[in-house]
C-alpha positions in Angstrom: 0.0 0.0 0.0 1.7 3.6 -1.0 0.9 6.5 1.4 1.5 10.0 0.0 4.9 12.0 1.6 2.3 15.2 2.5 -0.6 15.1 4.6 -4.1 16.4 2.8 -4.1 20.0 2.0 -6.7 20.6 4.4 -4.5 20.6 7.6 -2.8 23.4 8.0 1.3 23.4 7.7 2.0 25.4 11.5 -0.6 23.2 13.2 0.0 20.4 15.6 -1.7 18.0 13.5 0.3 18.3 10.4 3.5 17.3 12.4 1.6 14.3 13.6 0.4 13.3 10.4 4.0 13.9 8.5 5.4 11.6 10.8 2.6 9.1 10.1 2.9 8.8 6.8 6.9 9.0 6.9 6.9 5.3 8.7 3.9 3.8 7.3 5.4 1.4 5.1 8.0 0.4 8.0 5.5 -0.3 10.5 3.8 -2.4 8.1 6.4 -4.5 7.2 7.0 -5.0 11.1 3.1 -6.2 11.5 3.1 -8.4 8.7 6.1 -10.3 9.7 4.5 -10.2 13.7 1.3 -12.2 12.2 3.2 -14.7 10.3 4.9 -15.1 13.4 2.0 -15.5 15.5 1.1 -18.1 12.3 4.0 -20.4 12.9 3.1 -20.8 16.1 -0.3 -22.0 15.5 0.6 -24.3 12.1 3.7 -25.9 14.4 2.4 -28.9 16.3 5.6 -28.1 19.4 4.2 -24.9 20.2 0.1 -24.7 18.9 -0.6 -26.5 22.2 1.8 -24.8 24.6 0.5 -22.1 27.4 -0.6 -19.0 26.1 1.9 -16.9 28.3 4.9 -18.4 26.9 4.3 -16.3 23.5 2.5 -13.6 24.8 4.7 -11.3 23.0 4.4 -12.7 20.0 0.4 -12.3 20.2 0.8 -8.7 21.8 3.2 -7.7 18.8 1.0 -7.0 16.4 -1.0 -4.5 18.6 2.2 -3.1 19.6 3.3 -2.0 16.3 -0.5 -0.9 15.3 0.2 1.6 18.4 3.1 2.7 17.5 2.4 3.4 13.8 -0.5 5.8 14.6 2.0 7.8 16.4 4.4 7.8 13.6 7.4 9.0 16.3 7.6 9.9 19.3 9.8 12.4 21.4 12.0 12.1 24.5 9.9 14.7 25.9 6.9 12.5 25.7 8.6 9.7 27.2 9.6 12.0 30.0 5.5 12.8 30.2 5.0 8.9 30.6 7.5 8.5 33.1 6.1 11.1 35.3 2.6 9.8 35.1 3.1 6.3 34.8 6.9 5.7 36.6 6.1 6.8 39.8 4.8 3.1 41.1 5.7 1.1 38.7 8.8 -1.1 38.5 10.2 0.5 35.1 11.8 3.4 33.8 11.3 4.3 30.5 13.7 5.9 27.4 13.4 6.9 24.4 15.0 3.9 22.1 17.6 4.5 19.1 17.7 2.9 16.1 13.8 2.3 15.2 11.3 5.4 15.6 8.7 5.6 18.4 10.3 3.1 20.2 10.6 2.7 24.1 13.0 0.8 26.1 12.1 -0.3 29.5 14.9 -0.8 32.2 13.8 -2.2 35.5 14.6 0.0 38.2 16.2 -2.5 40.4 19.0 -2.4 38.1 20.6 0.5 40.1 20.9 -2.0 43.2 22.9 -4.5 41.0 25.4 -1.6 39.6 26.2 -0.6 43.1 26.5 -4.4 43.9 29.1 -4.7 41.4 30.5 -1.2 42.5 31.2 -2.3 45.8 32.6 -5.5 44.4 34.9 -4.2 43.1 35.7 -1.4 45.5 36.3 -4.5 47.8 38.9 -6.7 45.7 40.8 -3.2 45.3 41.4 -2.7 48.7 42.0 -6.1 50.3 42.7 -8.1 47.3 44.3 -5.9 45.0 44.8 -8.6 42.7 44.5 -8.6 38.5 42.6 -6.0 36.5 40.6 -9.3 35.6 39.1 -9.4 39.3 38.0 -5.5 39.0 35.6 -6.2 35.8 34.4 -9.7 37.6 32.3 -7.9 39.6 30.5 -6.2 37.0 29.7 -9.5 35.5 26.0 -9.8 36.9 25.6 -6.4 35.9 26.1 -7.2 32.5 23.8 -10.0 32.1 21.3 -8.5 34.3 21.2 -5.4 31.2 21.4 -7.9 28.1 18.2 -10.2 29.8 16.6 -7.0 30.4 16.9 -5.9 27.1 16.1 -9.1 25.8 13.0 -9.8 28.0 11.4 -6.0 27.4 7.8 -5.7 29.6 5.7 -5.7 26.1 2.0 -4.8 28.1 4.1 -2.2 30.0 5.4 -0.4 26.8 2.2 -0.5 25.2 0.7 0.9 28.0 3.2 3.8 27.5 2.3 4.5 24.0 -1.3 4.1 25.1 -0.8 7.4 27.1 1.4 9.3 24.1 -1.5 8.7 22.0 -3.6 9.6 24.3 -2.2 12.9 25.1 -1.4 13.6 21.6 -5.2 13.2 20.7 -6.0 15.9 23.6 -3.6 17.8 22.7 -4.9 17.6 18.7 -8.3 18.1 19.6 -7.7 21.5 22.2 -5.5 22.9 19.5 -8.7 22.5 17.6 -10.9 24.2 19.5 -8.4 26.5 21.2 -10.7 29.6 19.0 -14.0 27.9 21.4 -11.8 27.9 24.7 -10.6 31.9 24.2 -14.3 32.5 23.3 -15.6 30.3 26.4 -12.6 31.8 29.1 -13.8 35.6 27.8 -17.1 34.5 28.4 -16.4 32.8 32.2 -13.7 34.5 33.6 -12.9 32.3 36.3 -11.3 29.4 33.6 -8.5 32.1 33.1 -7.2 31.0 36.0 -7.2 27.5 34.5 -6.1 28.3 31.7 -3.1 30.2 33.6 -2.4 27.0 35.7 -2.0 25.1 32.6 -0.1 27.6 30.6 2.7 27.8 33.9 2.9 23.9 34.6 3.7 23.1 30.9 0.7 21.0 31.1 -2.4 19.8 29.6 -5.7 19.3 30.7 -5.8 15.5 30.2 -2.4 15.6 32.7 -4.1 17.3 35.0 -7.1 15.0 35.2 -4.7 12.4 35.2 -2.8 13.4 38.1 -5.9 14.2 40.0 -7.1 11.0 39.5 -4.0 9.1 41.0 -4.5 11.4 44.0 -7.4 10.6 44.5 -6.6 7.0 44.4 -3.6 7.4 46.5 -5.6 9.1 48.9 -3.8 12.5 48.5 -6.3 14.4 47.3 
C-alpha cells in the first residue's frame, strides 16, 4: 500500500496536526512490514504442532506484537519529551523506567529499576577486591559481571503490556492535545465568556501542562488518597 509523503491539504502546515500526520505517513510502510512479519509469526506458532498446544503466556509477546506496532504506527514518532511525560505519570509506582529507544522510531526501552541495586553491587565489588585483594585487572571487571547479564536479559526480555501501556498514554495525550488545538478559538471564546477558567487556563499555561495531565494526576491522587 503507497501512502503519500504530504498530509491532505486541508491541515494546516504550523498546526499540531500536520506534524503528527508527517510523521505518520513518513513510517507507514515500515511499520507495516514489522506487523506483517509479527502475524506470520504469530502463524508459525499455530501451524507448528511443538508450540500450537503450549500455554498461552509463553508467547505472549508474540500475540501482543502486532497490537504493539499498530500503536506505535498511529504515532508515527515519538519524542523524549513525551517519554519523560509517561515516566512522570506512569513511573512513579511502577517497576520501570522508560527511554526513548535509538535505532527504530517511536520506540521505548524499559529498564527495570532494580537495576541501580545491581550496579552498586558490582560497584562495591569491586571497590572490595581493590582494597584487600588488589589482585589482577581481571578481578575488577568480575564484579560487573552480573551487571552485565542482568542489562542484556533486560533488554532481551522488554515488559511488552508495559510499553504499550506507554504508547497508550502518548497517543492519548497527543489526541488531547490535537483536539484542544482545535478548539483553542471555542476555549478563548468560552474563558472571555467565564472569567474564572482564566485561572485555569493560567495554571496550565505555567505547569507546561495539559488538561488530560491534569485529570490524570488528579485521579492518581485521588486513588492514593492525597487528594
Amino acid at each position: 500500500m503507497q501512502v503519500l509523503k504530504d498530509p491532505p491539504y486541508g491541515i494546516p502546515k504550523n498546526s499540531y496536526m500536520y506534524h503528527w500526520e508527517t510523521k505518520v505517513r513518513k513510517y507507514f510502510t515500515f511499520f507495516e512490514k514489522h506487523k506483517n512479519g509479527a502475524h506470520e509469526s504469530l502463524q508459525r506458532v499455530h501451524s507448528n504442532p511443538f508450540t500450537r498446544t503450549q500455554e498461552f503466556l509463553r508467547f505472549l509477546y508474540r500475540y501482543k506484537a502486532p497490537e504493539v506496532y499498530e500503536l506505535r504506527q498511529q504515532l508515527g514518532d515519538i519524542t523524549k519529551s513525551e517519554v519523560a511525560s509517561a515516566n512522570k505519570a506512569l513511573g512513579k509506582t511502577g517497576s520501570y523506567h522508560f527511554r526513548k529507544a535509538r535505532g527504530e522510531p517511536a520506540k521505548v526501552l524499559a529498564y527495570r529499576k532494580n537495576i541501580l541495586w545491581v550496579a552498586l553491587l558490582s560497584a562495591g565489588g569491586v571497590a572490595y577486591t581493590m582494597i584487600y585483594h588488589r589482585k589482577g585487572r581481571l578481578w575488577w571487571i568480575a564484579p560487573f559481571a552480573p551487571l552485565i547479564l542482568y542489562a542484556v536479559y533486560n533488554r532481551v526480555r522488554q515488559p511488552i503490556e508495559s510499553t504499550a501501556n506507554v504508547y497508550r498514554f502518548i497517543l492519548a495525550k497527543r489526541i488531547a492535545t490535537a483536539q484542544m488545538a482545535g478548539q483553542e478559538k471555542e476555549m478563548i471564546n468560552m474563558i472571555k465568556a467565564y472569567p474564572k477558567l482564566s485561572n485555569l487556563r493560567g495554571y496550565l499555561i505555567g505547569e507546561k501542562t495539559t488538561l488530560y495531565e491534569l485529570q490524570q494526576n488528579m485521579i492518581n491522587s485521588i486513588i492514593n488518597d492525597k487528594f
